[in-house]
C-alpha positions in Angstrom: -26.6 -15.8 31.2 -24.7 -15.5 34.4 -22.5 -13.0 35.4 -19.5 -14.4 34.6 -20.2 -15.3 31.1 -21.6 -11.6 30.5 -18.5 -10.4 31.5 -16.4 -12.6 29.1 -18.4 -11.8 26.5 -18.1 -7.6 27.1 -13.9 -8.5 27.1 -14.1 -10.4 24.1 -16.3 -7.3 22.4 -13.5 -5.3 23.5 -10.9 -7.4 22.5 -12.5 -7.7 18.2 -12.2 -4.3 18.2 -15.9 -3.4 16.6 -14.8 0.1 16.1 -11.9 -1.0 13.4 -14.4 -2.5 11.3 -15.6 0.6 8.9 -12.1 0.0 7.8 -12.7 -3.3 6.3 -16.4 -2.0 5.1 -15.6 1.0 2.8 -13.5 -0.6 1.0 -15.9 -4.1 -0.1 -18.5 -1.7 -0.8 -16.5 0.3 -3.3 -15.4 -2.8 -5.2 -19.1 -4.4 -5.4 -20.0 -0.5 -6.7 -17.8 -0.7 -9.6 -18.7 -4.6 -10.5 -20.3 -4.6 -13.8 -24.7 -4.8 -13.6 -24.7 -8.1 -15.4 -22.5 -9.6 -13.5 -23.5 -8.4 -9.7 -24.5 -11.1 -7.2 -25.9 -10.6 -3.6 -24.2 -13.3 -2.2 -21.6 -13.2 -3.5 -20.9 -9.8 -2.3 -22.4 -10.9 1.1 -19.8 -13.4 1.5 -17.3 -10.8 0.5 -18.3 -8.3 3.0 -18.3 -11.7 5.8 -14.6 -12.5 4.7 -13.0 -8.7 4.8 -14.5 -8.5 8.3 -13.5 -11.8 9.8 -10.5 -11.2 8.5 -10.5 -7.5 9.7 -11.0 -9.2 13.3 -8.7 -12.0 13.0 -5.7 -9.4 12.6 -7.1 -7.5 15.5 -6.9 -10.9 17.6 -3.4 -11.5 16.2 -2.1 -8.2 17.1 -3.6 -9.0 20.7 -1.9 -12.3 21.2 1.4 -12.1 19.0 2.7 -8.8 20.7 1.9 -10.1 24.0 3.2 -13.2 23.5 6.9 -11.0 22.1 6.6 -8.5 25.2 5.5 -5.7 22.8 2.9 -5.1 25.4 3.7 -4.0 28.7 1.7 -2.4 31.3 2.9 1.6 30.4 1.4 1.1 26.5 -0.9 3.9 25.4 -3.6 2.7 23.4 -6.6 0.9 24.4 -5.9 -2.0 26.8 -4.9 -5.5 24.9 -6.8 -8.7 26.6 -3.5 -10.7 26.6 -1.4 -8.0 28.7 -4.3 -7.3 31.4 -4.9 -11.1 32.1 -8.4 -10.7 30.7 -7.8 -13.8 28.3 -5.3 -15.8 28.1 -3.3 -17.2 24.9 -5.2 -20.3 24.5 -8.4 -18.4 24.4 -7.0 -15.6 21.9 -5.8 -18.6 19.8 -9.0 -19.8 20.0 -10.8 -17.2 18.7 -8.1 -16.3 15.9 -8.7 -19.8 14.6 -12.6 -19.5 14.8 -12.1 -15.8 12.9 -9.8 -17.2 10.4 -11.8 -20.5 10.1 -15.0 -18.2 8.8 -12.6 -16.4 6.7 -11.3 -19.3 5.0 -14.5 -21.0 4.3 -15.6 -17.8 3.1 -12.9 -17.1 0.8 -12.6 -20.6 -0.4 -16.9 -20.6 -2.0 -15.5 -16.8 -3.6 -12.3 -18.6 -5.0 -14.1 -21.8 -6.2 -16.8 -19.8 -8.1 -14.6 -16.9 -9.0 -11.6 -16.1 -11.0 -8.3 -18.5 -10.0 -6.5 -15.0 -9.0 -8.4 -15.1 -6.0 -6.1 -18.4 -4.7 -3.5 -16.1 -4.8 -5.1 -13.4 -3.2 -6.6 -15.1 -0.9 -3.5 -16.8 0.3 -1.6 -13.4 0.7 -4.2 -12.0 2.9 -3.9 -14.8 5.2 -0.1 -14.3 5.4 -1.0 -10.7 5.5 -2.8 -11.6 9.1 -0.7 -13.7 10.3 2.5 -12.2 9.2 1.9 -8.5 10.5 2.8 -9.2 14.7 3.3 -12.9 14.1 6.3 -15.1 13.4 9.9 -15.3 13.7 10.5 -11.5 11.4 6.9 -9.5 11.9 6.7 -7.2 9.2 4.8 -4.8 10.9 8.4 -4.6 12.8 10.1 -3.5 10.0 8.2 -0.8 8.9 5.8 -2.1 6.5 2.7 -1.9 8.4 1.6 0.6 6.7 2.3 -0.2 3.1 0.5 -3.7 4.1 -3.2 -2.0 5.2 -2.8 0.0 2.2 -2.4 -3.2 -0.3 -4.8 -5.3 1.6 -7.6 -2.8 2.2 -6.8 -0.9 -0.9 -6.1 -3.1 -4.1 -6.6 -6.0 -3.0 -10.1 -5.3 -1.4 -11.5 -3.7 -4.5 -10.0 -5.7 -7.1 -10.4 -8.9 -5.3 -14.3 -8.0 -5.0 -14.6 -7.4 -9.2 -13.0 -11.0 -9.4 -15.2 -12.8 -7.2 -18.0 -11.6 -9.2 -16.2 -12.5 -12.2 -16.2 -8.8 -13.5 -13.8 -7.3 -15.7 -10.9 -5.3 -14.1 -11.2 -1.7 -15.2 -8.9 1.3 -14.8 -11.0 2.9 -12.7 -11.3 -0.3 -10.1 -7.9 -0.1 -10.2 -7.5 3.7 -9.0 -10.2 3.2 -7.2 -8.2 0.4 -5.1 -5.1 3.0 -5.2 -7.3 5.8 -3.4 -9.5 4.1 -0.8 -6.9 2.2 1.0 -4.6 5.7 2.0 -7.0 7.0 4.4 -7.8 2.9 5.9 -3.7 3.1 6.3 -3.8 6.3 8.0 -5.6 4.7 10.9 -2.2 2.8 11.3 -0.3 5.4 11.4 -2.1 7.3 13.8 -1.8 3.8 16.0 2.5 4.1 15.3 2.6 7.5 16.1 1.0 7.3 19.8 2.9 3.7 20.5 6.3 5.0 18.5 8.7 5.1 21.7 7.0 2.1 23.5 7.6 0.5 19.8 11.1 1.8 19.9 11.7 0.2 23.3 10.3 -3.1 22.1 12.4 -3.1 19.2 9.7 -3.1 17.0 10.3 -0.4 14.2 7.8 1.0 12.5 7.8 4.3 10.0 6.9 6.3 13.1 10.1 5.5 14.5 12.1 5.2 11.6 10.9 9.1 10.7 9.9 10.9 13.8 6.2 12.5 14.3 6.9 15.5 12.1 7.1 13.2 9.2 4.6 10.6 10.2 2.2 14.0 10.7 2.7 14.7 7.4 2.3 11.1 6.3 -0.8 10.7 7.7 -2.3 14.5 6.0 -1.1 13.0 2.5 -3.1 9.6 3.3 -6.2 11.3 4.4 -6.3 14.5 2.1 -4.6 12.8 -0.9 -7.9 10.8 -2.3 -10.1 13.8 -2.1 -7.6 16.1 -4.1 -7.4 14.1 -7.0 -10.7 13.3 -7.1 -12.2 17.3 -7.3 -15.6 16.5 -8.5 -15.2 19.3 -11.9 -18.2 19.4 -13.8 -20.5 17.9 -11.3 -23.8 19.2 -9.7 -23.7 20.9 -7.0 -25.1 18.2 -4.8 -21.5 16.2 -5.5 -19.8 19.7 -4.5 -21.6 19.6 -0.9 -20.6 15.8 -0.4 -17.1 16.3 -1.5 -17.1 19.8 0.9 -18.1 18.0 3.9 -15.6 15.3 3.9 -12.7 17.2 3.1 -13.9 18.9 6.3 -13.8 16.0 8.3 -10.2 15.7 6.4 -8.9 19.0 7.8 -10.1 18.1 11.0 -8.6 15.1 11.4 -5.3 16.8 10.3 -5.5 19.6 12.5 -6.6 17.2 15.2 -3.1 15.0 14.2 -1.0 17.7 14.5 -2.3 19.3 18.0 -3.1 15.4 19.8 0.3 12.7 21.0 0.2 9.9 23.4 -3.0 8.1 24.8 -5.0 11.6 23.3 -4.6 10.3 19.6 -6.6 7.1 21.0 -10.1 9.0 19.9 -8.1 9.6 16.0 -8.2 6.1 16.0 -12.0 5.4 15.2 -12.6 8.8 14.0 -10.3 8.0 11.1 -11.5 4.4 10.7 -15.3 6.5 10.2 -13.5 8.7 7.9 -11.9 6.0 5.9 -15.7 4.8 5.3 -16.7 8.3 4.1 -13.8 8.3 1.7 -15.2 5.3 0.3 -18.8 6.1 -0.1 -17.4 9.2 -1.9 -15.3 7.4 -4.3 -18.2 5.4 -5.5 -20.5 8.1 -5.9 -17.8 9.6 -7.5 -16.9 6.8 -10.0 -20.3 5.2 -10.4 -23.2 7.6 -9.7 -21.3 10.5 -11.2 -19.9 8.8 -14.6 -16.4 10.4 -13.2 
């Protein structure tokens, strides 16, 4: 390998954005928790894990190239340096790589849709407007606002639900809060991202609920999306075992608040996978929670 080529490869490590992907992870894992024993599958849930993370990097490439491409990127933004802006890679190299990304996701998606439930087509074909959609196109709807309702639906609902009917296992209420609860915290990460960019957004023309609502309220936003899963799921009438777990990630919850609330600017960049770690955590909880605990 020469020199050159070791370098491109350390950009384009930088540019998929590993550090994004417990994000995508939590909440595959909670959905092939709650599938029913009978009807469990290792591929299958293999290939479910492969198509949340390609996907996971396929928005992070979009972001990259779509708000460079729209001048949402300029040379004063915050957060951590986008491949595009700094001349590292150019568009026909991100474009590249989305359509490899989204190319493993499709082919993914499509075996999961051909030997799952028919929902999935329409699932699946959401989550690839869902990428594309969010920086992309003529009316982004990350621009509008709905970023964060977005993450939520995709790594929340979608993501656990989406995992029971791949396996062909029956939708229960508890998959269903289950989906409600584990994609708050995996949306908080955005908002931690449209807090630090929200004047550099309001420049651009690009408005998001930070803007719309000023940090006080995206502050408290982001405490409701992080604490809110572990209030309503108090683990009453549990060992005490289940007490410790839930103790230490409500922990990390308060610190991640109190860390909200004191950090702005290029300081909340470190929030960013600390929450993505936490949204994991929340996850691993909820299915120890749901499934090992009989809750």
């Amino acid at each position: 390998m020469t020199a050159a080529s070791g370098h491109k490869m350390i950009i384009w490590g930088q540019t998929l954005r590993p550090r994004t992907l417990p994000a995508a992870v939590g909440p595959v894992l909670l959905g092939q928790a709650l599938v029913a024993p009978g009807d469990f599958a290792w591929f299958t849930a293999l290939l479910c894990l492969l198509c949340a993370l390609t996907l996971q990097l396929a928005v992070n490439l979009a972001n990259d190239l779509f708000d460079g491409l729209s001048g949402v990127d300029q040379p004063d933004r915050l957060g951590p340096t986008r491949a595009l802006q700094a001349g590292w890679l150019s568009a026909s190299e991100l474009s590249a790589g989305l359509a490899v990304t989204l190319g493993v996701a499709v082919v993914t998606g499509l075996w999961l849709v051909l030997f799952g439930h028919w929902l999935l087509w329409g699932l699946g074909g959401l989550a690839l407007l869902g990428v594309l959609g969010y920086s992309g196109g003529r009316r982004p709807y990350a621009n509008r606002g709905l970023g964060e309702a977005a993450v939520w639906c995709f790594f929340g609902p979608v993501a656990v639900l989406g995992g029971l009917l791949a396996q062909q296992s029956p939708i229960t209420l508890e998959a269903v809060a289950a989906g409600v609860l584990v994609g708050m915290p995996v949306a908080a990460i955005l908002v931690v991202n449209n807090l630090r960019d929200r004047h550099t957004d309001a420049r651009a023309g690009k408005i998001t609920l930070a803007v719309r609502m000023g940090p006080g309220a995206t502050r408290r936003m982001f405490t409701l999306l992080t604490v809110g899963p572990l209030a309503v799921t108090l683990p009453l009438g549990m060992p005490t075992w289940a007490w410790g777990a839930w103790g230490i990630i409500g922990l990390a919850a308060l610190g991640l608040v109190r860390e909200m609330h004191r950090r702005d600017g290029a300081a909340l960049n470190a929030l960013l996978g600390m929450t993505a770690f936490y949204s994991l955590a929340t996850a691993l909880w909820l299915g120890l929670r749901l499934v090992v605990a009989g809750g």
